[in-house]
Residue frames as a rotation matrix with the C-alpha (Angstrom) as fourth column:
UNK 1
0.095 -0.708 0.700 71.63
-0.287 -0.693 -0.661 94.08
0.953 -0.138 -0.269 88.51
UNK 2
-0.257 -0.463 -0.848 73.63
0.668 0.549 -0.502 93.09
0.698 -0.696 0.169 91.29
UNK 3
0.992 0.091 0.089 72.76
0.048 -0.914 0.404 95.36
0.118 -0.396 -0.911 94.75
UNK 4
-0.068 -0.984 0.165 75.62
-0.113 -0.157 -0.981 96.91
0.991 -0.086 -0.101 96.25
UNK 5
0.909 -0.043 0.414 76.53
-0.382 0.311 0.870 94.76
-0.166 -0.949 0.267 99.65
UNK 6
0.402 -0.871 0.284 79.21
-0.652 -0.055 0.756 93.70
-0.642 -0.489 -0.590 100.82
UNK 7
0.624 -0.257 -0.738 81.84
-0.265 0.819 -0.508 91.67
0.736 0.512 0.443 98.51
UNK 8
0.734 -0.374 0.566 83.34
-0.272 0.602 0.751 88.80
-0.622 -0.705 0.341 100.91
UNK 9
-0.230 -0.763 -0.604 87.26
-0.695 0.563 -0.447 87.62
0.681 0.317 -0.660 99.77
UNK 10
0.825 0.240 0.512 87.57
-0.480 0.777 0.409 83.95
-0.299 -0.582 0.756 100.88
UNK 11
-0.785 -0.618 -0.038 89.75
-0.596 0.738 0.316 80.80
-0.167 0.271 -0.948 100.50
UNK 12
0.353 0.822 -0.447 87.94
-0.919 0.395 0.001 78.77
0.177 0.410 0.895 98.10
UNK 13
-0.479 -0.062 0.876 86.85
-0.508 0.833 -0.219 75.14
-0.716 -0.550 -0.430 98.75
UNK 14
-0.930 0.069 0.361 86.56
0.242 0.855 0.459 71.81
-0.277 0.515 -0.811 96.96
UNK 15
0.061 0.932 0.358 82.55
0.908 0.097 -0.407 72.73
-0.414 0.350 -0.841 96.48
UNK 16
0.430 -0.013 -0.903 83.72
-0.378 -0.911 -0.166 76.15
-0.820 0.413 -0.396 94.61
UNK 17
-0.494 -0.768 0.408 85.03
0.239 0.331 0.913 74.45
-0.836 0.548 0.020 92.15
UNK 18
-0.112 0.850 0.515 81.97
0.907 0.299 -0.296 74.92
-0.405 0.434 -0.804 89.67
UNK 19
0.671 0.262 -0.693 81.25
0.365 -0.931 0.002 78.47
-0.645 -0.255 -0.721 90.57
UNK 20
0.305 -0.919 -0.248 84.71
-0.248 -0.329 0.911 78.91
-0.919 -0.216 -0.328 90.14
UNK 21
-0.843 -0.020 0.538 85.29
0.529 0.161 0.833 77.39
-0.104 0.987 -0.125 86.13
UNK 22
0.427 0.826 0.367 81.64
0.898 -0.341 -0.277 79.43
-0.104 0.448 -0.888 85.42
UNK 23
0.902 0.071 -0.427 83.34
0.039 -0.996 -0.083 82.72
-0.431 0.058 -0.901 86.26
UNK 24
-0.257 -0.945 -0.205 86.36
-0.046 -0.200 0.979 82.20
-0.965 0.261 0.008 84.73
UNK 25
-0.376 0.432 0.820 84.48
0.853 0.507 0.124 80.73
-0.363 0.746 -0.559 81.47
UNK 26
0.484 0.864 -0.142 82.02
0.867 -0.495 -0.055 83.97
-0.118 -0.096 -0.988 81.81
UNK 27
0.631 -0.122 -0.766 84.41
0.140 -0.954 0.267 86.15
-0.763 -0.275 -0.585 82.34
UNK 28
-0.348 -0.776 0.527 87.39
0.016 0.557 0.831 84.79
-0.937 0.297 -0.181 79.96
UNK 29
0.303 0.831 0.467 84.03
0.596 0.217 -0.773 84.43
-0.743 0.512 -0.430 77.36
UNK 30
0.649 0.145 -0.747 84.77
0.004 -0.982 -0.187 88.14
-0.761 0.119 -0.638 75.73
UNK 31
0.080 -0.921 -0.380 87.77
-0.859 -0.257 0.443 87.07
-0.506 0.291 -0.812 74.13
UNK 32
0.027 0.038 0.999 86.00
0.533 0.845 -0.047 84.09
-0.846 0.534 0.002 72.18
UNK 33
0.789 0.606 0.104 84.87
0.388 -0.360 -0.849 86.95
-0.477 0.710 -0.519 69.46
UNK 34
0.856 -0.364 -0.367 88.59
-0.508 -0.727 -0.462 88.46
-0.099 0.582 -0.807 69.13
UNK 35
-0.174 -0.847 0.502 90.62
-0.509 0.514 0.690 85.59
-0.843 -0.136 -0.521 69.67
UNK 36
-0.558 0.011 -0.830 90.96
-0.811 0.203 0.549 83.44
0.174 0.979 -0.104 66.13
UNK 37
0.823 0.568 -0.017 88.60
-0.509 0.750 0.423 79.93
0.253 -0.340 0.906 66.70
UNK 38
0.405 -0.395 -0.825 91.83
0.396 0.889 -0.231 77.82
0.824 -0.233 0.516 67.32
UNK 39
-0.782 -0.623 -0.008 93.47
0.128 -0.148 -0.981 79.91
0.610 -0.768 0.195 70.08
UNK 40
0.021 0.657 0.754 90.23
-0.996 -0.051 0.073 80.45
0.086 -0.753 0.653 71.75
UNK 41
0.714 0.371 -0.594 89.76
-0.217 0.923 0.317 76.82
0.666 -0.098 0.740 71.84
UNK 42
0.090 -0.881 -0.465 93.11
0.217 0.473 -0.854 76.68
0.972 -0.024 0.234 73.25
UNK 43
-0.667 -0.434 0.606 92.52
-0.311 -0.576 -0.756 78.86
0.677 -0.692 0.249 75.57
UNK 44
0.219 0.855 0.469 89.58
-0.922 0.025 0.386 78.19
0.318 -0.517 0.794 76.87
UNK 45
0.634 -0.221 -0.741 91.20
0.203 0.972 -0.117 74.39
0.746 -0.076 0.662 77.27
UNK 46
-0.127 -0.980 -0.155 93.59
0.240 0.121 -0.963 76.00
0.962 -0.160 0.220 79.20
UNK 47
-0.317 0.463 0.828 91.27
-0.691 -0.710 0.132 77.81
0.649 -0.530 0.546 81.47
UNK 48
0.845 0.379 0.377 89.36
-0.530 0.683 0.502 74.61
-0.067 -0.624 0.778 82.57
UNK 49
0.378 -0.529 -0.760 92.45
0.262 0.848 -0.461 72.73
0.888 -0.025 0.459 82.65
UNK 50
-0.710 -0.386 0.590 93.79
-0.156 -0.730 -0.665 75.44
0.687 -0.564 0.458 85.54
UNK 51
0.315 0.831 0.459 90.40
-0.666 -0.151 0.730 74.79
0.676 -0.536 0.506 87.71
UNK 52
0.947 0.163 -0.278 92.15
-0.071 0.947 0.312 71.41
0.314 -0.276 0.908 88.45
UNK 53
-0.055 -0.992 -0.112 95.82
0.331 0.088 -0.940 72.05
0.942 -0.089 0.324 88.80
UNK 54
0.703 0.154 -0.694 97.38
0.556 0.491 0.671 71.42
0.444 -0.858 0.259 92.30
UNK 55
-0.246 -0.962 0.121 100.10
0.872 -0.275 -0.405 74.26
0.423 0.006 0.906 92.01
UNK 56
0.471 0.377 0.797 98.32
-0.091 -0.879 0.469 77.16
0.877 -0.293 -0.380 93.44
UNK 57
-0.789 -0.614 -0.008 99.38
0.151 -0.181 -0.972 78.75
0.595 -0.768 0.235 96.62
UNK 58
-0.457 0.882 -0.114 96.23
0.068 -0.093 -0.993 79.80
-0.887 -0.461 -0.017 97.85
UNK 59
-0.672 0.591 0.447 92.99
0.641 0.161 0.750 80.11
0.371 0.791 -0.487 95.48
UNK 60
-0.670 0.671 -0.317 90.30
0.122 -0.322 -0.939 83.02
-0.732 -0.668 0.134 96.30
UNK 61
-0.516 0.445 0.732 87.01
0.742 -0.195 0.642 83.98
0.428 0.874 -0.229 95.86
UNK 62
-0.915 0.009 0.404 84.53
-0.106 -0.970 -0.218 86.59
0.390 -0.243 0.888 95.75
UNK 63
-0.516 0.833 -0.198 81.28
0.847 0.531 0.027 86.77
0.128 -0.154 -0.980 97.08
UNK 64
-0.997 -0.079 0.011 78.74
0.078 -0.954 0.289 88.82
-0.012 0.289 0.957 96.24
UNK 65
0.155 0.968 -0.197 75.04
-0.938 0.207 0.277 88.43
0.309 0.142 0.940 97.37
UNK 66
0.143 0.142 0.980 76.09
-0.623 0.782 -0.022 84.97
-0.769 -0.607 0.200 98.29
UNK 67
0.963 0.266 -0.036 76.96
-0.160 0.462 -0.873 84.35
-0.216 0.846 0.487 95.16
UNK 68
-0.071 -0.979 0.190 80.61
0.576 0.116 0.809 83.30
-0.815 0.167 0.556 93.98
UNK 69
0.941 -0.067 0.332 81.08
0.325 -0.101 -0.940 85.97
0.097 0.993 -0.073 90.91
UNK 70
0.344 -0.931 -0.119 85.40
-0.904 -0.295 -0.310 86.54
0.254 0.215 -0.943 91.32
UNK 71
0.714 -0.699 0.038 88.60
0.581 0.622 0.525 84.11
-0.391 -0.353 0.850 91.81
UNK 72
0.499 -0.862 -0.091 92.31
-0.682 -0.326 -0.655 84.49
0.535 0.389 -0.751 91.22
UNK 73
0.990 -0.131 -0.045 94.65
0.130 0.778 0.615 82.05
-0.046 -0.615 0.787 91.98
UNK 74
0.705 -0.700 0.110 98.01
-0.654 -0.583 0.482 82.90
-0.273 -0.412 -0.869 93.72
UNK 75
0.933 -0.314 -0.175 101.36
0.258 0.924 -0.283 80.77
0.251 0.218 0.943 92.74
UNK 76
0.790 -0.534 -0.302 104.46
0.152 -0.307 0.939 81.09
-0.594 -0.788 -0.162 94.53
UNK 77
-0.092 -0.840 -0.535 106.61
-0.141 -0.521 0.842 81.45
-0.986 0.153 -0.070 91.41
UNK 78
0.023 0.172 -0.985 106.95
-0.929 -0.359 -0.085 81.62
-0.369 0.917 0.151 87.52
UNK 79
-0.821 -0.448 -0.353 107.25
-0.570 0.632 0.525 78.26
-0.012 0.633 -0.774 87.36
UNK 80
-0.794 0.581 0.178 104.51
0.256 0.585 -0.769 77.14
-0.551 -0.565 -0.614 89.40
UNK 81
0.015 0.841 -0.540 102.36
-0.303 -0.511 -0.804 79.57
-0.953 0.176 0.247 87.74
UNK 82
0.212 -0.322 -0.923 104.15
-0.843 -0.538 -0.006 78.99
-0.494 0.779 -0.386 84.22
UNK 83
0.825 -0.273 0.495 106.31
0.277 0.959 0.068 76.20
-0.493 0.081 0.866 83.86
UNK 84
0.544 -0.501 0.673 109.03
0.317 -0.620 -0.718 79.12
0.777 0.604 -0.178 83.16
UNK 85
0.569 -0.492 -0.658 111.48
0.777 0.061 0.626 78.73
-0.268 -0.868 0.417 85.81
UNK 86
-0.331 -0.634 0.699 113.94
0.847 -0.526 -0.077 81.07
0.416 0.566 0.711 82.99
UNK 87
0.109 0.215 0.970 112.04
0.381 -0.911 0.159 83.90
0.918 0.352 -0.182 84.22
UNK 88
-0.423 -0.906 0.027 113.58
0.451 -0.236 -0.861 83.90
0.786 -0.352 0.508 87.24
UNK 89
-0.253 0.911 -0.326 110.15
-0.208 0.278 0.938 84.34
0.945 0.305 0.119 89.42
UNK 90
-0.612 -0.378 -0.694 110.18
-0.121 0.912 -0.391 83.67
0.781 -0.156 -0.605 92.81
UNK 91
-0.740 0.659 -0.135 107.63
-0.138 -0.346 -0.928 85.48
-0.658 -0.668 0.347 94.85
UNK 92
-0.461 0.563 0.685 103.93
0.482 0.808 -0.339 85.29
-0.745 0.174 -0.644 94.05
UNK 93
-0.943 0.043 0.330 102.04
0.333 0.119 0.935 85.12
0.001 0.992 -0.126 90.93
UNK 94
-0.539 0.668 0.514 98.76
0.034 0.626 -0.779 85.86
-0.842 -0.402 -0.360 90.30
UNK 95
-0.969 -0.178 0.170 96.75
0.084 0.410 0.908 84.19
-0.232 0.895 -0.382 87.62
UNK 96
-0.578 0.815 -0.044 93.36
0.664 0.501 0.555 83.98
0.474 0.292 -0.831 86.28
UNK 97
-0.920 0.106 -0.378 91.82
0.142 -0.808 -0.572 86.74
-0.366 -0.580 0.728 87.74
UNK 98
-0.779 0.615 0.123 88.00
0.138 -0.023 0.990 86.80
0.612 0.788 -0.067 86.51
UNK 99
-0.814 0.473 -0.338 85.29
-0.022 -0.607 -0.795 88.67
-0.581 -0.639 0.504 87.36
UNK 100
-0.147 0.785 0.602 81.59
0.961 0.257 -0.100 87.29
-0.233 0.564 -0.792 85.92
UNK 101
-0.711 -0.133 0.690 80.30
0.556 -0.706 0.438 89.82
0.430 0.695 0.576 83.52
UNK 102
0.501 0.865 0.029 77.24
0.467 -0.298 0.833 90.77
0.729 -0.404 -0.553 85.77
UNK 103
0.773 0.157 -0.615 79.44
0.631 -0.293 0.718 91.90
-0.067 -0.943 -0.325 88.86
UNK 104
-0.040 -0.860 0.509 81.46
0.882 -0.270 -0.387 94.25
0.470 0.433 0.769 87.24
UNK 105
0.144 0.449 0.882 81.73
0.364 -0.853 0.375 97.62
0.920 0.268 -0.286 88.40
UNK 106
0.972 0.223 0.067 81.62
-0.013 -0.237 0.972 96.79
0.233 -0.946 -0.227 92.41
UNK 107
0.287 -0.928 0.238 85.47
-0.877 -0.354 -0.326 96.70
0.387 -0.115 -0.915 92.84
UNK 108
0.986 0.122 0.111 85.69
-0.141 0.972 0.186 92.61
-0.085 -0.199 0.976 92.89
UNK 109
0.501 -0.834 -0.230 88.93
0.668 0.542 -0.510 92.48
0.550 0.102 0.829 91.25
UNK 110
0.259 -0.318 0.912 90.09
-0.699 -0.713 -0.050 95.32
0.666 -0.624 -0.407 93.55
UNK 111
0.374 -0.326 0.868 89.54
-0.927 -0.153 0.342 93.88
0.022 -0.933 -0.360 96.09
UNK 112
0.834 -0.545 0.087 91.10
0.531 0.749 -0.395 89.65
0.150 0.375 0.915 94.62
UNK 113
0.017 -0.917 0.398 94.20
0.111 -0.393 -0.913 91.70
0.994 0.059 0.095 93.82
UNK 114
0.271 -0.130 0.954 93.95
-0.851 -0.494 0.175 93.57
0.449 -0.860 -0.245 97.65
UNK 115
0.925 0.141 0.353 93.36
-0.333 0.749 0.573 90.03
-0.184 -0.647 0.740 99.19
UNK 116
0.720 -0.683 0.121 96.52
0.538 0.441 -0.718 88.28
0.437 0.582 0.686 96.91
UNK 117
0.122 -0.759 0.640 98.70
-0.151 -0.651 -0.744 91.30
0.981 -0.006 -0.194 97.58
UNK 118
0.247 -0.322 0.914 98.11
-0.946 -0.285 0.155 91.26
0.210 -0.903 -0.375 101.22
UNK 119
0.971 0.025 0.236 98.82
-0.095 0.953 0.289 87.20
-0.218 -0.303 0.928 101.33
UNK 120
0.769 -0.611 0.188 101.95
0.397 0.227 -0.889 87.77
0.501 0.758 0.417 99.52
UNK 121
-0.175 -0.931 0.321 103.34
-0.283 -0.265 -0.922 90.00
0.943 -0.252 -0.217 101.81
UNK 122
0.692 0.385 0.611 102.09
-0.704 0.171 0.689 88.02
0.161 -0.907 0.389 104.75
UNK 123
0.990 -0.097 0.100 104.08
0.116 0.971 -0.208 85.46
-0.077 0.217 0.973 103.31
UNK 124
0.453 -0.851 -0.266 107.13
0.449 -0.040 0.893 87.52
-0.770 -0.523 0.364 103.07
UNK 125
0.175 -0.069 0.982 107.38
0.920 0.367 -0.139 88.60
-0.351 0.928 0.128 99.83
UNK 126
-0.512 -0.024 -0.859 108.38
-0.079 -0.994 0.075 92.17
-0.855 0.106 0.507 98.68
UNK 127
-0.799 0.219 -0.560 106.58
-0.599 -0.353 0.719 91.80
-0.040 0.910 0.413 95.11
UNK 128
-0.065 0.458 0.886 103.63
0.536 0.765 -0.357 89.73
-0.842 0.452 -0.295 93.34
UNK 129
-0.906 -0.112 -0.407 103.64
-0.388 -0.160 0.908 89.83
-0.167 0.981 0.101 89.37
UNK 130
0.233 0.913 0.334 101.08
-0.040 0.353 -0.935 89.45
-0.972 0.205 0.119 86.87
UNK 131
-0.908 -0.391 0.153 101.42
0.203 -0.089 0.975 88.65
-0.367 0.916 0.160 83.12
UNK 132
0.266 0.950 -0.165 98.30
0.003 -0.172 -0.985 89.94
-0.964 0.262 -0.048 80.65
UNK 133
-0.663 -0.584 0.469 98.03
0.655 -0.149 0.741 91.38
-0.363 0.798 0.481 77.25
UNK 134
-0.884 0.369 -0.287 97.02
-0.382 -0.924 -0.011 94.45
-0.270 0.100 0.958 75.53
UNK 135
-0.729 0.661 -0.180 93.72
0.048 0.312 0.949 92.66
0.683 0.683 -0.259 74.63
UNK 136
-0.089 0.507 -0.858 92.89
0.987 0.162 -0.006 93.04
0.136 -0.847 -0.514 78.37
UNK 137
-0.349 -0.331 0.877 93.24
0.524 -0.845 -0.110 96.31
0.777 0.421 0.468 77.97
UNK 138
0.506 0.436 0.744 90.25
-0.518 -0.536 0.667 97.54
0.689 -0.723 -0.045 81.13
UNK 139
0.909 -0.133 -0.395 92.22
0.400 0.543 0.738 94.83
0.116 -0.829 0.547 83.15
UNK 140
-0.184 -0.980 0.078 95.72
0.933 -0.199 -0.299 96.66
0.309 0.018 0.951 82.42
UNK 141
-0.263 0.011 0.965 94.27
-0.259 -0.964 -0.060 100.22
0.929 -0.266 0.256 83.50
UNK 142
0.957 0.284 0.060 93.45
-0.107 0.153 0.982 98.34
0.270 -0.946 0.177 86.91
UNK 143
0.564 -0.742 -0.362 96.53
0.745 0.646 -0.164 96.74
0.356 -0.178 0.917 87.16
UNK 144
-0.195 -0.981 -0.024 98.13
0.858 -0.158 -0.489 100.04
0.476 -0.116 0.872 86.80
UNK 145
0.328 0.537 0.777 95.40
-0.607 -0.510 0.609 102.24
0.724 -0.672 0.159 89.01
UNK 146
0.959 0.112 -0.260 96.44
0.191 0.423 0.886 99.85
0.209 -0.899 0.385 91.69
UNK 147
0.605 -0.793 0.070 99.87
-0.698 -0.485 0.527 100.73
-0.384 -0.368 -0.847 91.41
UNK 148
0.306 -0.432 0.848 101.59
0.522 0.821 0.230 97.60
-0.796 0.373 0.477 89.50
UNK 149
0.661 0.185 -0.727 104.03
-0.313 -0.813 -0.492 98.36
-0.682 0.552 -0.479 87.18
UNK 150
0.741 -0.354 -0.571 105.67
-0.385 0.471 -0.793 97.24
0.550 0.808 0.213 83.96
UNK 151
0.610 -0.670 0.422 108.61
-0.281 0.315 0.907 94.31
-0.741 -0.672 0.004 84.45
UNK 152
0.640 -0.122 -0.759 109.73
-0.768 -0.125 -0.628 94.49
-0.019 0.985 -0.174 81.02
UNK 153
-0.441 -0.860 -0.256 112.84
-0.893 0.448 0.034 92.04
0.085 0.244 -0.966 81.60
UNK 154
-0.652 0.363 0.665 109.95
0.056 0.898 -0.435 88.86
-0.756 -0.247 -0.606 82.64
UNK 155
-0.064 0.481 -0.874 107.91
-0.929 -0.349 -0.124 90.00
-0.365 0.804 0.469 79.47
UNK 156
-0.511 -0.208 0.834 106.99
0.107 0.947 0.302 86.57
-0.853 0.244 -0.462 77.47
UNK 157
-0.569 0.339 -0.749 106.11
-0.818 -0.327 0.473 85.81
-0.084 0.882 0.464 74.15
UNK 158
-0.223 0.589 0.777 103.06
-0.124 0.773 -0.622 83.31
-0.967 -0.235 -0.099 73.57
UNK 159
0.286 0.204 0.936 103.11
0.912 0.241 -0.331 82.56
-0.293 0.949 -0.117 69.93
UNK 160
-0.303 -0.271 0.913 102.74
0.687 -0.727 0.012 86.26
0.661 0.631 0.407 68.11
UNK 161
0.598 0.426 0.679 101.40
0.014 -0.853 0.522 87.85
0.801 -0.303 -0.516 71.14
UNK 162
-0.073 -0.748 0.660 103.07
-0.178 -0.641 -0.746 89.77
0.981 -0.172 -0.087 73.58
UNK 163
0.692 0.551 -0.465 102.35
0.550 0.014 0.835 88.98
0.467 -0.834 -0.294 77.57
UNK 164
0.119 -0.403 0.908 103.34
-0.293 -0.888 -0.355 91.88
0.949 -0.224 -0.224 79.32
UNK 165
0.023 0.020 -1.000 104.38
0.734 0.679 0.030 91.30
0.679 -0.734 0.001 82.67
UNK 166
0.328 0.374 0.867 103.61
-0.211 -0.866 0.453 93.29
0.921 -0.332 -0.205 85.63
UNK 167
-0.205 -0.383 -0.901 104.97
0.945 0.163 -0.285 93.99
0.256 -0.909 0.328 89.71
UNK 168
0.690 0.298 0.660 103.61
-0.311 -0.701 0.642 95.47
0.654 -0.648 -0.390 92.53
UNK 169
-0.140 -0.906 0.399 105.70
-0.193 -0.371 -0.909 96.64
0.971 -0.204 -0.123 95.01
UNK 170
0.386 0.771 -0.507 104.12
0.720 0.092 0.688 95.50
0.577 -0.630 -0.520 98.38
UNK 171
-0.253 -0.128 -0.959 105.72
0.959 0.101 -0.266 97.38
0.131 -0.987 0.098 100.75
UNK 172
-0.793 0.236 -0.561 104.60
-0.142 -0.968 -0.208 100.77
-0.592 -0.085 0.801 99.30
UNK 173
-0.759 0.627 0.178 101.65
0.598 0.561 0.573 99.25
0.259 0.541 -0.800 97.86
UNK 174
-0.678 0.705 0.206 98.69
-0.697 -0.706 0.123 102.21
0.232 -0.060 0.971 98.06
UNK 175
-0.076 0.899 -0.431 96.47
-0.569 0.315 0.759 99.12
0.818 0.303 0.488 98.00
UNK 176
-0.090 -0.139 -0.986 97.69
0.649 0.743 -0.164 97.63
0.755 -0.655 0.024 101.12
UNK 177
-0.764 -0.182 0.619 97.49
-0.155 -0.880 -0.450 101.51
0.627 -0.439 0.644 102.86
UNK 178
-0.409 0.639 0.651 93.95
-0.416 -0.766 0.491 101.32
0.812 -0.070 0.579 103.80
């Protein structure tokens, strides 16, 4: 068990890279057991293929103990993030969100999302979106405790499942209040 000290947000660097595929792997992991064996493979290909891609806007992590156990990585539009210009996208994204299964609990992805949100609207932006799916289910009751809410018209379909798509308002953003 993790104590409870401070969790540091950062801009991750070229030697986080490691850290940084473990907690996504770790976290991402849960969803080998309910995904069929070929889409987990897929996914999980897709996951480490994302550690390496040059399209991010910014990339954070957490620290926790000194330890890297969050990321999320920010993209300035649906295409960058997607390769789905159609959805019409243009403020930021964020993707990959993953908290390691040990540091749940301390308000990591709180505060990833807080950090993201507050770059976005440093950057100018009145929104940032997220896409999930009801399989994330504890990650969709954050999404919408933080105040993010359904964008039904950017909705995508990924084979038979559904990715829901989500938007937070920044400028009345409770999470940016405090």
């Amino acid at each position: 068990m993790m104590s409870a000290k401070a969790i540091i947000i950062r801009h991750a660097v070229l030697s986080d890279r490691d850290a940084t595929l473990d907690v996504l792997l770790d976290a991402y992991g849960q969803y080998e057991l309910v995904l069929p064996e070929p889409r987990w493979i897929e996914y999980k290909e897709s996951i480490v293929a994302s550690v390496d891609e040059s399209a991010t806007k910014a990339r954070l992590v957490a620290e926790l103990d000194g330890e890297v156990v969050g990321s999320v990585f920010l993209f300035d539009s649906s295409d960058a993030a997607y390769g789905r210009p159609e959805l019409h996208i243009h403020t930021p994204i964020i993707r990959l969100l993953a908290v390691s299964q040990k540091a749940r609990g301390y308000g990591v992805a709180t505060e990833l999302i807080r950090a993201s949100a507050q770059l976005a609207r440093d950057s100018g932006a009145e929104t940032l979106h997220l896409h999930t799916s009801d399989m994330m289910d504890s990650a969709v009751r954050l999404y919408e405790r933080l105040g993010f809410e359904r964008a039904y018209d950017k909705d995508i379909m990924n084979g038979e499942t559904l990715v829901k798509s989500y938007v937070l308002q920044l400028k009345k953003a409770a999470l940016l209040q405090v």
